[in-house]
N, C-alpha and C positions, 0 to 999 in steps of 0.2 A: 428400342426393344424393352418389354416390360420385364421386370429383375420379377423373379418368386422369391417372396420372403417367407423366411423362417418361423415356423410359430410356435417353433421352443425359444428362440433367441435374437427372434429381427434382425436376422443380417439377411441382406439381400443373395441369391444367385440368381444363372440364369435358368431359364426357363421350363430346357431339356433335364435339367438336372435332378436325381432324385436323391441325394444325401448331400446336405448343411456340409459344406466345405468348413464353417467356423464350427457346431459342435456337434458333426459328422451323424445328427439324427436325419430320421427318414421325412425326406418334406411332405410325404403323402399322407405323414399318419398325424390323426386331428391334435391336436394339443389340450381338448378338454373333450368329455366324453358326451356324444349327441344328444339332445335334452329328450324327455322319455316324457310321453305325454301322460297326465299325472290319472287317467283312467287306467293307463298299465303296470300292474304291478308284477313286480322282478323280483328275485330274491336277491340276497347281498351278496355281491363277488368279490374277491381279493381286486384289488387296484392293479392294472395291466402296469407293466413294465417297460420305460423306455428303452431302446433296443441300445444294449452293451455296446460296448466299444471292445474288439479283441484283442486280448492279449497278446497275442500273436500278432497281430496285424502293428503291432507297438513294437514288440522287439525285432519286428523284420527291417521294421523303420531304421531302426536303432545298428542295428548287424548288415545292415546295407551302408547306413553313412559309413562306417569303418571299413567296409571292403572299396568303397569310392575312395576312402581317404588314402587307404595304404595303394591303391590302384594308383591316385595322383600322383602319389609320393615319386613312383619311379621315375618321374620326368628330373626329381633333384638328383639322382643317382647316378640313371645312366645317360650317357652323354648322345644326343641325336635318338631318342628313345623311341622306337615304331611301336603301338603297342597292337595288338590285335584289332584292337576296333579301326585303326588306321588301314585294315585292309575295305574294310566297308568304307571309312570316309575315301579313300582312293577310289572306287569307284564311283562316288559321285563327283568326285574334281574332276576324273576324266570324261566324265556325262555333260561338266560343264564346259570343256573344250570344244565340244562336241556342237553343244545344242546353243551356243553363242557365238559360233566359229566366222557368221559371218557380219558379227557387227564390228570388223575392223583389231588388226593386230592387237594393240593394246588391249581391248574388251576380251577378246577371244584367251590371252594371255592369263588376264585376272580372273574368267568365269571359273577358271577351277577353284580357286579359292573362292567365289560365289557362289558355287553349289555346295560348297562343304559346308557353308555356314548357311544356305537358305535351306535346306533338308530339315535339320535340327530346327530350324527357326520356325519354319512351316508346322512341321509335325507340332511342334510346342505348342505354339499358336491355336491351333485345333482343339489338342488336349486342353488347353486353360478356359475356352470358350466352352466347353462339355462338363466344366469342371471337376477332370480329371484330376486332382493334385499331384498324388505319385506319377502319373504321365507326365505331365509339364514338368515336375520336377526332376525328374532322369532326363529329359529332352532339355532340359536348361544343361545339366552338367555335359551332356555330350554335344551340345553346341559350346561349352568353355574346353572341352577337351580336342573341338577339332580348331581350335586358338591355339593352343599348345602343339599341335601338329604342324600349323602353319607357321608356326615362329621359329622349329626345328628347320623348316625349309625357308625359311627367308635368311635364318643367321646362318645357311648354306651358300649364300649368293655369290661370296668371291674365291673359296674352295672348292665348292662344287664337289665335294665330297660324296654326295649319295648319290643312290645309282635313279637315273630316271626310267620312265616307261618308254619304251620304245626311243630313249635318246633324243635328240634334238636342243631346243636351246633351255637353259634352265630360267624355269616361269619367275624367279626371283631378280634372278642379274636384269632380267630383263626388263623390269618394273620397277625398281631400285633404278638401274643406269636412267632411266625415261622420268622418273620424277626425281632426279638428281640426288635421290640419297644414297647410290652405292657405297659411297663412304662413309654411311652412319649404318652399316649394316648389323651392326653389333646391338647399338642400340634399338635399330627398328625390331630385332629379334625379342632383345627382353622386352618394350613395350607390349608388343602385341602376347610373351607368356604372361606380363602382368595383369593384360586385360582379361587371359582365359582364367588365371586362376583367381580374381574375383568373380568372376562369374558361376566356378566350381566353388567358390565358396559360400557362393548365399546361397547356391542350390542344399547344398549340404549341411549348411543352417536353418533353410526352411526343412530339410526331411528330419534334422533331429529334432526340430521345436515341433514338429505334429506330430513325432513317433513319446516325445515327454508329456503334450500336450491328451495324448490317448491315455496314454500309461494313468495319469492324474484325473483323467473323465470316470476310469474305470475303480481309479482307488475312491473317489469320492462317491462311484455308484454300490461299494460295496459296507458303506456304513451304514 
């Protein structure tokens, strides 16, 4: 597929895309002004202006990573922590029971954790190919945060402490006992938080470094 390059700054995007994901100008608009055949005469105009970077659109950047972060945070506090977006990720775990139910117990078991983490992955995916930045980058952190939801229910496996949907066997003991880690359940629990929360952390790296990277487009556009 042919990449459109940039012709303020030669970075390549893709093709649908109308703003430079590197330095977020309009890729429609020429880069130098059309040549004017020299029988037409113009009068003299001020020099058009590359199109700003919002101030706004910088500190939103900025006052989202901080509501992500203090959002994260609650998984170190409260212990087995549901958080509201976990009502939406349960609905696609249990879309995944559903719509995998007949490739055999095991498969059927894990699809819930399959859908939680293919929804976020998918949608990402989309958004990064559209070169959406703020989309893939919200969809990276709520695919690290439904890591975090799954690893509150796998280090449930031999308490069984939380309440399930409609009852029946608990999807963790079950996949734990069958790949014989029931007895590392502790640790398969913090693995898999360790994997979500790098994953909420580069998301949350890349949204500060484009919300400092605007802020510095905009202070150097005003000198």
């Amino acid at each position: 597929m042919e990449k459109k390059k940039c012709l303020y700054c030669g970075q390549e995007n893709f093709p649908e895309s109308e703003i430079c994901w590197a330095c977020y100008k309009d890729l429609r608009a020429p880069a130098a002004p059309l040549p004017i055949p020299k029988e037409t005469v113009v009068p003299a105009a001020d020099p058009v202006e590359a199109p700003q970077v919002s101030a706004w659109g910088a500190a939103g950047r900025l006052t989202l990573v901080l509501g992500l972060a203090l959002f994260y945070s609650r998984w170190w506090f409260v212990d087995n922590y549901f958080s509201p977006l976990d009502h939406i990720n349960l609905a696609f775990h249990e879309a995944g029971h559903i719509f995998l139910g007949f490739f055999g117990e095991f498969i059927k078991t894990a699809a819930g954790t399959i859908f939680q983490l293919l929804f976020p992955a998918v949608c990402g995916f989309h958004l990064w190919r559209r070169s959406s930045r703020l989309g893939w980058q919200l969809c990276l952190f709520w695919f690290g945060e439904n890591l975090l939801n799954i690893s509150v229910y796998a280090g449930d496996a031999i308490n069984q402490a939380l309440p399930l949907v409609g009852g029946g066997v608990h999807d963790w003991t079950y996949l734990l006992t069958e790949m014989g880690l029931i007895a590392h359940t502790r640790g398969t629990a913090k693995t898999i938080f360790a994997a979500g929360s790098v994953v909420i952390f580069y998301s949350l790296y890349s949204l500060g470094r484009d919300g400092l990277s605007m802020l510095s487009s905009r202070a150097q556009a005003g000198r």
